[in-house]
C-alpha positions in Angstrom: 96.7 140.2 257.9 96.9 142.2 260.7 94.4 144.7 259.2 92.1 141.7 259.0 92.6 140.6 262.7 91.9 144.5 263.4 88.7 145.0 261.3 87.2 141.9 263.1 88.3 142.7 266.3 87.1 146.0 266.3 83.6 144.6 264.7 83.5 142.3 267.2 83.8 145.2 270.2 81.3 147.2 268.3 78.6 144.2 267.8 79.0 143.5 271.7 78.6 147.6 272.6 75.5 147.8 270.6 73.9 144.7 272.2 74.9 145.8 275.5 72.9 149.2 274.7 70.1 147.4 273.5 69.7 145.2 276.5 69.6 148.2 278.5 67.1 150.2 276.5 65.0 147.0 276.0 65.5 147.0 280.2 64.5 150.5 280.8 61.9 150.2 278.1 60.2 147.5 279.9 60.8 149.0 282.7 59.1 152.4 281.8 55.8 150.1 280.4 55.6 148.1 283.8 55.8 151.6 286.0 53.1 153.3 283.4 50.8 150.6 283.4 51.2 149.6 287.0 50.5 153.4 287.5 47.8 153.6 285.2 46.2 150.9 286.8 46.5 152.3 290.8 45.2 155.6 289.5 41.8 154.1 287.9 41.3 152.0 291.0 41.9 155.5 293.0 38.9 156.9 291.0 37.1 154.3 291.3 37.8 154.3 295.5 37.2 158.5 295.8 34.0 157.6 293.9 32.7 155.1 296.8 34.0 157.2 299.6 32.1 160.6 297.7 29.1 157.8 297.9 29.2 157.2 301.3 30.0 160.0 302.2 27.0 161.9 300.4 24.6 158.8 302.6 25.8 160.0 306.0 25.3 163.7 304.7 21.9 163.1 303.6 21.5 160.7 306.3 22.5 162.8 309.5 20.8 165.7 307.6 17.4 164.0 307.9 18.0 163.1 311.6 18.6 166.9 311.9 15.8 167.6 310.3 13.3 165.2 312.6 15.2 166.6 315.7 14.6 170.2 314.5 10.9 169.4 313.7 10.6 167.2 317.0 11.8 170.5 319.1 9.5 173.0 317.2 6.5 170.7 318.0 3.1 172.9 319.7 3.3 169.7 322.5 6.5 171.2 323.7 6.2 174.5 323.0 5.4 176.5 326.7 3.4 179.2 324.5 0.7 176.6 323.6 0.4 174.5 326.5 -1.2 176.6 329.6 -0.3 173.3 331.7 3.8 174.2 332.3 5.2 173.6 336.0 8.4 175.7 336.7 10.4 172.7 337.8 8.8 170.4 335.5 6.0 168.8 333.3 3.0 168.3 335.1 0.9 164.9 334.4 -1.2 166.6 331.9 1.7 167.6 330.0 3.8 165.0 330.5 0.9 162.8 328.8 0.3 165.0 325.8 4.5 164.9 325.0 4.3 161.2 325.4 1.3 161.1 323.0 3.2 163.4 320.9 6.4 161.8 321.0 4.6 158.3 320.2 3.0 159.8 317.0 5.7 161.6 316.0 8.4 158.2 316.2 6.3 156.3 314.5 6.2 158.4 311.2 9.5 157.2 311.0 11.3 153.2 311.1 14.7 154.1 311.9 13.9 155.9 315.5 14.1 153.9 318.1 14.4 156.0 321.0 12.7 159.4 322.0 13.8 161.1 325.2 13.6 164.5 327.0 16.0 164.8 330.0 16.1 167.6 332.6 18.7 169.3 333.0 19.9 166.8 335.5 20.3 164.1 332.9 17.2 162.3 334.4 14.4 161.3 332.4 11.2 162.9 332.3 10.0 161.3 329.5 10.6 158.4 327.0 9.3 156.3 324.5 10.8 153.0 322.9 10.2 151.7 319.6 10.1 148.2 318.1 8.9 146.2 315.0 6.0 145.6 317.7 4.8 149.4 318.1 5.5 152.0 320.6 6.6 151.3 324.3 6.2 154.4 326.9 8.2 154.4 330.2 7.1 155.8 333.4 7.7 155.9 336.9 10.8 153.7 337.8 11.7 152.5 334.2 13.1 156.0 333.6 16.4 156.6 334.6 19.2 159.1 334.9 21.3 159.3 332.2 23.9 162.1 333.8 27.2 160.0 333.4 25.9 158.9 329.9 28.5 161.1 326.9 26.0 161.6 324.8 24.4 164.2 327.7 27.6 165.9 329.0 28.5 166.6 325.4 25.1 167.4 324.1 23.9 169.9 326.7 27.4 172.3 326.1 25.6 172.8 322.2 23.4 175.7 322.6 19.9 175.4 320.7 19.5 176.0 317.6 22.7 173.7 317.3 23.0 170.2 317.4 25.0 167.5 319.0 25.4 164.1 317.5 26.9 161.3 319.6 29.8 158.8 318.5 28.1 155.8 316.9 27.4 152.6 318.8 25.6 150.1 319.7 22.1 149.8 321.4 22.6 148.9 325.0 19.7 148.2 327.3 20.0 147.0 330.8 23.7 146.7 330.1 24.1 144.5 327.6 24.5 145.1 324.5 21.1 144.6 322.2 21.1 141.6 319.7 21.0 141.4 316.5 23.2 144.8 316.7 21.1 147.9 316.1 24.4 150.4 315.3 22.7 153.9 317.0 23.6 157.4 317.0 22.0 160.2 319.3 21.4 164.0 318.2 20.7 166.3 321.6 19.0 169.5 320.8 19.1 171.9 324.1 14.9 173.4 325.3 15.0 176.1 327.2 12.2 176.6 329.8 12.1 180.1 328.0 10.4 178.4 324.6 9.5 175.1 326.1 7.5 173.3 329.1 11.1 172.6 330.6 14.9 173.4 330.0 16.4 169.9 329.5 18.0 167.8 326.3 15.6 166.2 324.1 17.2 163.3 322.5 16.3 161.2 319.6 18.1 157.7 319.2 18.6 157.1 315.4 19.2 152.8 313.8 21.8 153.3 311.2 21.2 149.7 310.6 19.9 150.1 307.2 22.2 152.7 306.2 25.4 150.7 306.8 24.1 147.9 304.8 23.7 150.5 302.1 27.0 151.0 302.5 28.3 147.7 302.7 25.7 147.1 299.4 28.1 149.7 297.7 31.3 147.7 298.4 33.2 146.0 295.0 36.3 144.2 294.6 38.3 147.4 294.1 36.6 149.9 296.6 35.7 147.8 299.9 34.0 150.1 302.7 35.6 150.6 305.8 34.2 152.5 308.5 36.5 153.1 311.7 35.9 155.4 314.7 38.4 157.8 316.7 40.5 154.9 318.2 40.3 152.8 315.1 37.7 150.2 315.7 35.7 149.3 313.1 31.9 150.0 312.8 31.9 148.5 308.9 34.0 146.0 308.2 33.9 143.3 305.2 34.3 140.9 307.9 31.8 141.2 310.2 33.7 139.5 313.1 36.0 142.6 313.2 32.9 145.3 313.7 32.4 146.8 316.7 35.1 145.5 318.9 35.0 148.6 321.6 31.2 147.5 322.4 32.5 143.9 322.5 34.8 144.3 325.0 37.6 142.8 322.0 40.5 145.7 322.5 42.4 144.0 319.7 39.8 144.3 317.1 41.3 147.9 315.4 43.2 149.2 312.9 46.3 150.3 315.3 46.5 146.9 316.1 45.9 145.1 313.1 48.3 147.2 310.9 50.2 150.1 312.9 52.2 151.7 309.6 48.5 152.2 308.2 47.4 153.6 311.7 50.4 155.8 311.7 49.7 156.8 308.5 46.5 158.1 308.6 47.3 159.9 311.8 49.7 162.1 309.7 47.6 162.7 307.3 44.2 163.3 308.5 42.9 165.1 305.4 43.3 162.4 303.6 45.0 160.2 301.3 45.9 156.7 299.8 48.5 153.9 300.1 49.7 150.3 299.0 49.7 148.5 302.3 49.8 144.2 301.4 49.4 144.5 298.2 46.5 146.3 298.4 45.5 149.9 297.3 43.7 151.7 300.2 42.3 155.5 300.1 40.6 157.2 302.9 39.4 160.3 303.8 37.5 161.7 307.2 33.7 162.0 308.0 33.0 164.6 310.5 29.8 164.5 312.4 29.7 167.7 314.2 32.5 170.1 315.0 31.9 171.6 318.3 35.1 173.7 318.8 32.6 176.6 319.7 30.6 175.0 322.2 33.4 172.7 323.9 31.8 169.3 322.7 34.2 166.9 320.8 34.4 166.7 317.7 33.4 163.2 316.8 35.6 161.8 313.7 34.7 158.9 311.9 37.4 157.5 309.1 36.3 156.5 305.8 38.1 153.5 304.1 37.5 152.1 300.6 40.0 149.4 300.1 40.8 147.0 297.4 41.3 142.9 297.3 44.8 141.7 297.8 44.1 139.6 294.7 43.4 142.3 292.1 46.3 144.0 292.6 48.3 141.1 292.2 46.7 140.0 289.2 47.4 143.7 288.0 50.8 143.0 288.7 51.1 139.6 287.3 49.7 140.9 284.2 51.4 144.1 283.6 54.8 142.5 284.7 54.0 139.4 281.4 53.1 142.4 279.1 56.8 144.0 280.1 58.4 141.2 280.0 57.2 140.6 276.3 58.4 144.2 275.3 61.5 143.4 276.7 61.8 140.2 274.6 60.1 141.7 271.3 62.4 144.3 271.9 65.6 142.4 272.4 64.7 139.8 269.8 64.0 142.5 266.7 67.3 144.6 267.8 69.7 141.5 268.1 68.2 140.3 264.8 69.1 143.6 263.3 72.4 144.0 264.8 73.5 140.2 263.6 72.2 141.0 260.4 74.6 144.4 260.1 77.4 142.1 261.8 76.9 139.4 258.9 77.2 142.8 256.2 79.7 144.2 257.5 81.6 141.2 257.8 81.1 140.7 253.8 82.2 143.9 253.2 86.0 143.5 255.1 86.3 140.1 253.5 85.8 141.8 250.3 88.1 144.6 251.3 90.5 142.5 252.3 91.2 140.6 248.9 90.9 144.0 247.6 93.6 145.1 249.6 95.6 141.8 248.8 95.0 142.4 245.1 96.5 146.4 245.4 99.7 144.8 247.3 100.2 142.0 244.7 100.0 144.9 242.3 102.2 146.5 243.8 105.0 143.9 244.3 104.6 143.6 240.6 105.2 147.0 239.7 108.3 147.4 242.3 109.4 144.5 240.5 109.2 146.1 236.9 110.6 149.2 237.8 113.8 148.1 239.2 114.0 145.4 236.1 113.1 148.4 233.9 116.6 149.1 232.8 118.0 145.8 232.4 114.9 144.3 231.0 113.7 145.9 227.7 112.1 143.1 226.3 109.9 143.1 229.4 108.8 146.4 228.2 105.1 145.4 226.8 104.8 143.0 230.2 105.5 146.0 232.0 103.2 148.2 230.6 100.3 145.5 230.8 101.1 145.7 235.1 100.7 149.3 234.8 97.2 148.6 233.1 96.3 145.9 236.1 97.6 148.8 238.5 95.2 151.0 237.7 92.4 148.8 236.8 93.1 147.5 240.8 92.8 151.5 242.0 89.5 151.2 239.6 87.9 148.5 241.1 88.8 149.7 244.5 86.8 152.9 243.6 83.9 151.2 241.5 83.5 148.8 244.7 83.4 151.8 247.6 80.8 153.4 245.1 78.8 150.2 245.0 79.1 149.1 248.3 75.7 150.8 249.4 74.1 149.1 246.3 75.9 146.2 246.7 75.0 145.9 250.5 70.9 146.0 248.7 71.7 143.5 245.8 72.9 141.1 248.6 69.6 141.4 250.6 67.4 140.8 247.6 69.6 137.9 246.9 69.4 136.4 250.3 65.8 137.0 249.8 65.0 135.5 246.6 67.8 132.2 247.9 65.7 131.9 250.4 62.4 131.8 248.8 64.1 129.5 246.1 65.2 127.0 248.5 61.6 126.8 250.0 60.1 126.3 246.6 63.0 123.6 246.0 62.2 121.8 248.9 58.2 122.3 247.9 59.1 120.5 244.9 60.8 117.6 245.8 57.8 116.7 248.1 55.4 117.3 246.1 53.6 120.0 244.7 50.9 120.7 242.0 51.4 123.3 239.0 49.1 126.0 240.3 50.8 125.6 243.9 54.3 126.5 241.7 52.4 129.0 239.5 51.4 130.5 242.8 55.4 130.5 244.5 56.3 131.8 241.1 53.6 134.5 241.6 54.6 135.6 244.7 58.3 135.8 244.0 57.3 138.5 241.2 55.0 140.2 242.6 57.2 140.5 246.3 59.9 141.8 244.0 57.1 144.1 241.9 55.8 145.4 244.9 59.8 146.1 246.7 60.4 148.3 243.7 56.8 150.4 244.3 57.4 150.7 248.1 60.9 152.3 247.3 59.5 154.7 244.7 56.9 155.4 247.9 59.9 155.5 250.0 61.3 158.5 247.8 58.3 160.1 247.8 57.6 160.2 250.9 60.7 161.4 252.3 60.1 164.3 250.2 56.8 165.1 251.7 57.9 164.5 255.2 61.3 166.4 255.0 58.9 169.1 253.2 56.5 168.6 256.5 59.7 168.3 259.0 60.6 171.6 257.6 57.3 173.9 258.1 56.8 172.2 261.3 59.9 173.5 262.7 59.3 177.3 261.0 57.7 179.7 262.8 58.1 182.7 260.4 55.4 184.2 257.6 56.3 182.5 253.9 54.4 181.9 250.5 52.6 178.2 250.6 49.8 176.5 248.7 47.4 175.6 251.4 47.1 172.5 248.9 50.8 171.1 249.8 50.5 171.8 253.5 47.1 169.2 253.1 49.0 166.7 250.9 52.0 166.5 253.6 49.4 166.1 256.3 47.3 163.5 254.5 50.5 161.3 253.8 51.5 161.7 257.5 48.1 160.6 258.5 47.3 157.6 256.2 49.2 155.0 258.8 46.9 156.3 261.4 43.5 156.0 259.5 44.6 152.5 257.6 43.9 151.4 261.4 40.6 151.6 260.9 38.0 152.5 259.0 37.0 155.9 258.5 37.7 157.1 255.4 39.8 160.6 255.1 38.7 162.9 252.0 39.8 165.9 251.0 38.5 168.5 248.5 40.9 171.7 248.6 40.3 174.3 246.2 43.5 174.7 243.3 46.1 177.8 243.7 45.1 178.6 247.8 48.1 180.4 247.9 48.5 182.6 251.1 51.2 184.5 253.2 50.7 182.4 256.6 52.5 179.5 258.9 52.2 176.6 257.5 53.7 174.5 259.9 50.8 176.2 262.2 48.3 175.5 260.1 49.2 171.7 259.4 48.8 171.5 263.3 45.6 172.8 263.6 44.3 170.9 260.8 46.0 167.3 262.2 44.7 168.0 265.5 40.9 168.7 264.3 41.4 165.3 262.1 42.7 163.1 264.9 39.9 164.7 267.5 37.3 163.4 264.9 39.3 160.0 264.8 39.7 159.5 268.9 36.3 161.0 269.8 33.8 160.9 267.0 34.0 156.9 266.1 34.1 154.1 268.2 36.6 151.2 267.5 35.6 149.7 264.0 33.1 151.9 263.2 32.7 153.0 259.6 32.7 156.7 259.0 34.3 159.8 257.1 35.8 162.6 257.6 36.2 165.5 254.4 39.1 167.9 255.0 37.9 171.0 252.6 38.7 174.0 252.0 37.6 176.9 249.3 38.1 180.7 249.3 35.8 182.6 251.4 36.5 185.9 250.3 39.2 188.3 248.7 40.6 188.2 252.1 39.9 185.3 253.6 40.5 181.2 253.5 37.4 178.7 254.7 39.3 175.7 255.7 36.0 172.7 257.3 37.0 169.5 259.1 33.7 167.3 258.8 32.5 164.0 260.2 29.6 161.7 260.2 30.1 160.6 263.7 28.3 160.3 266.9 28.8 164.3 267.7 29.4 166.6 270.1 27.3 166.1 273.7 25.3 169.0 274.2 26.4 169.7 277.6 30.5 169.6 276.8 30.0 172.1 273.6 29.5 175.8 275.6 32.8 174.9 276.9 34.5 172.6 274.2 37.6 175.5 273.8 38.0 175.5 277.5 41.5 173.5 278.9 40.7 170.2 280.5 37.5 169.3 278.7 37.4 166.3 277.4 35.1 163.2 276.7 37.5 160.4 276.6 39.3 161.3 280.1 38.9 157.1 280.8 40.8 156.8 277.8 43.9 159.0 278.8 43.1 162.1 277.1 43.6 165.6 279.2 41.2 167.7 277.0 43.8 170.5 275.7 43.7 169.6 272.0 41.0 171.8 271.1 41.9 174.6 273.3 45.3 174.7 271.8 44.0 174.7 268.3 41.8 177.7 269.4 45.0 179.2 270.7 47.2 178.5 267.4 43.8 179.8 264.9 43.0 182.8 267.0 47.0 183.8 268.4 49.4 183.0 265.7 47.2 182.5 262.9 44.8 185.8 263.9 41.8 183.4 262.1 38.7 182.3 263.9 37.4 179.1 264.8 33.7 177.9 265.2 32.0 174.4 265.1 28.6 173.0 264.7 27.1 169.6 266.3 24.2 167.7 266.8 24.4 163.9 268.1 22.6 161.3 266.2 22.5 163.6 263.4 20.8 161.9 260.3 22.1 164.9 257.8 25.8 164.3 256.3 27.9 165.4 258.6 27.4 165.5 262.5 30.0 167.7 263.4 32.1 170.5 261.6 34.8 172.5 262.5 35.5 175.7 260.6 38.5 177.5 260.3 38.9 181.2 258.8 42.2 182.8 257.7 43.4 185.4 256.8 45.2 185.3 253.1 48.2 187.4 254.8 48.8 186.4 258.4 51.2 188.3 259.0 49.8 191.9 257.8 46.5 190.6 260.2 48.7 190.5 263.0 50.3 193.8 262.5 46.9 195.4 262.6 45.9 193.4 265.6 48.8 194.5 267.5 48.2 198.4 266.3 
């Protein structure tokens, strides 16, 4: 008894080890799917957030690049230009001249909508002349309307850039007569320095650019993931969402900014001013800087805007949400499927000690029955034939005990078919005293057979296929030159990969030639030819899409092994295949993959295998195959690397 108490004590501590193990894996497997996917997720909406800020920041290139442009043209203009015009002053323009620039200033402005401002100041920062523009024409200022524009920032920093440099102010808003103009016409101002060497006078001309339409570009590009943001030096927004928070430094609203709104962020950014990305509320946010002229040479600032693409509070959430519900279903798939399995074992194991255990009753009532023959031996000679009938039941007892530890793993099967088939006979009991027609009974009947049929095939399968897998385990793991049939190496591979291609459904053909006996690796080779197989699979079909793909292979020469991986499916794109070989490309990068399968299998053919690889593709190919890969070995490997390293 005290075995007994043992056994189940100790099955007991084992049961509750192993489902304290499988809590934790089920925990860290969970876990590991929440952090991947969670990952997974933040790193698409990073793409798709360093897409929008490469966006806008290609706009202000191409957009400050045009103003450039105008400014250039503007300067290089024969109506400025002190060669052409025989009506210069020293210390000025004269009316004449000053006429002719307004006239050409006033053409010039109105071959474009977005200026609306053209100035040339003196060297003094006073304006000699200037020209407005509105949706109702052009507007020129003389006399007192012009006005000195020395303390303005846009002149001190503009006139320290010597020509043919530019100067582009900090971005703002339009102020006339001190107040700010409404609706809000966001400006900037590029300076170009004219020397009275080139030009009627040495001054600043000055063009005042609307960036109007290109924030609302901007703004048009925004998306629940990537929301421009557009903030300035001290962190007041000039694009914002919300437009209540823009352009708080021109409203006189010190509290409208970033430092203020959210100082980590702030702090952040400052200490990282190339760039970068964090999770600040919830909410994934990636910036990056926009510099619109660097003027350490000339001792102009350096005006700095910050680029912000941010996403909704609610889409990370619902990421979260989401991916947190699939974990939490691993974890109980997980749990549930292990615990079943490890009561299951429990309820086993706990046949097998009660079995042992009248076993074990049985050898010690045997025994009490020969101790008590042998000491009666002598006094009891009648008991001679009794005697020799316990010796028989001794050793049929040490029998038994042997026939039952050779059938226990037998046994341990017979008693899961029989649970099996009780169970299915108790359902078709129950059917039956319901109610059930004859074909619904055929059917039951049916099923029972053909369960128990097909549980007989699968275990034949079984043995087969553990022979071609520990075959396959073994090749995979040796490296060295032996005799194989390139036939076996495909009829491993093929087994391996039916799982994969019963997915879907492509088809999977093979037509190897008999007797392709060579002097090779073929744990290589079974490599090269699953990864050319499963490249067809991820990349050449989509989801559900019919197709096949013909593994063949046939001797080239006396030398030499053709092995082809074909496929019917959408092919190569013409553009990917100069480089297809190359680490890193890859058409599926949205789908996970890193683009090294094919350059490894280039590697393994061309390194270890001293063979060559080639492929041909077209897309939308209407002949039989779209795409083929072909593979030439050598029939001895190994003597073709000792000639290649000769």
């Amino acid at each position: 008894m005290s075995l007994s108490v043992t056994n189940l004590v100790s099955q007991k501590r084992s049961l509750v080890i192993k489902a304290l193990l499988l809590l934790i894996f089920s925990v860290l497997l969970a876990w590991l799917t929440y952090q991947l996917l969670y990952t997974t997720k933040v790193d698409e909406l990073k793409n798709i957030q360093a897409q929008k800020l490469f966006i806008t920041t290609n706009l202000f290139s191409r957009e400050l690049g045009g103003v450039g442009d105008l400014l250039t043209l503007l300067a290089s203009g024969d109506a400025l230009s002190k060669e052409n015009n025989t009506n210069s002053e020293t210390q000025g323009l004269s009316l004449k001249s000053q006429q002719e620039v307004q006239n050409y200033f006033t053409q010039f402005g109105k071959a474009s909508s977005r200026i609306s401002q053209m100035r040339w100041l003196d060297n003094s920062g006073q304006e000699v002349v200037r020209v407005d523009f509105t949706a109702n024409g052009a507007r020129v200022l003389q006399g007192n309307n012009l006005q000195s524009k020395q303390t303005r920032s846009y002149f001190k920093q503009g006139i320290q850039v010597a020509a043919p440099n530019m100067y582009f102010s900090p971005i703002d808003l339009n102020i006339e007569r001190g107040e700010v103009v409404k609706p809000f016409e966001p400006t900037i101002r590029a300076t170009i320095q004219t020397s009275s060497d080139t030009h009627l006078m040495s001054g600043l001309l000055v063009i005042n650019y609307r960036l109007d339409r290109l924030l609302r570009t901007i703004k048009d590009h925004s998306s629940p993931e990537a929301q421009i943001h557009i903030i300035n030096q001290d962190g007041y927004w000039l694009l914002n969402p919300q437009s209540e928070k823009e352009w708080g430094f021109m409203l006189k609203q010190p509290k409208l900014t970033l430092k203020t709104e959210s100082p980590d962020l702030w702090q952040y950014q400052n200490q990282h001013s190339t760039g970068g990305d964090r999770i600040v509320d919830n909410a994934l946010i990636s910036f990056m800087p926009l510099t619109t002229f660097f003027g350490e040479d000339s001792g102009a600032h350096t005006n700095q805007l910050m680029l912000y693409a941010t996403s909704t509070q609610k889409l990370l959430s619902k990421a979260h949400s989401e991916i947190l519900l699939f974990a939490l279903a691993v974890f109980l798939f997980v749990s549930f499927c292990g615990l079943f399995i490890i009561w299951r074992e429990y309820r086993y194991q706990d046949k097998l000690i009660e079995f042992s255990l009248k076993l074990q009753d049985e050898q010690q009532e045997l025994k009490r029955l020969n101790d008590t023959l042998v000491e009666n031996i002598a006094r009891q000679q009648l008991l001679q034939d009794e005697l020799v009938e316990a010796n028989k039941l001794s050793s049929l007892g040490l029998m038994v005990a042997g026939v039952a530890h050779e059938l226990n793993t037998p046994i341990g099967g017979a008693i899961i078919c029989v649970s099996n088939a009780d169970d299915a006979n108790s359902k078709l009991k129950k059917a039956m005293e319901e109610g059930m027609s004859k074909s619904q009974f055929r059917t039951s009947v049916d099923l029972i057979n053909s369960s128990l049929h097909l549980a007989t095939i699968n275990l034949d399968k079984a043995v087969n296929h553990i022979h071609h897998f520990k075959r396959l385990a073994i090749d995979r793991v040796n490296e060295d030159y032996i005799d194989c049939l390139l036939g076996d190496i495909v009829s491993d591979l093929m087994i391996s990969l039916q799982p994969r291609v019963k997915k879907g459904k492509v088809q999977l053909l093979e037509d190897i030639e008999a007797n392709l006996a060579l002097v090779s690796r073929p744990g290589i080779i079974s490599q090269v030819l699953e990864n050319l197989v499963v490249n067809s699979l991820n990349h050449g079909f989509e989801p559900g899409q019919p197709g096949r793909i013909e593994l063949k292979a046939r001797r080239f020469d006396a030398n030499q092994i053709c092995i082809t991986v074909s496929d019917n499916g959408s092919g190569i794109p013409t553009e990917m295949q100069k480089n297809l070989f190359e680490p890193f490309v890859t058409s599926g990068r949205g789908k996970g993959n890193i683009g090294l399968g094919l350059y490894m299998v280039n590697q393994w053919v061309t390194k270890l295998l001293a063979g060559k690889l080639s492929f041909i593709s077209e897309q939308n190919s209407s002949s039989e195959f779209a795409t083929q890969f072909t593979v030439l070995l050598p029939i001895n490997s190994c003597d073709s690397e000792i000639n290649n390293i000769k």
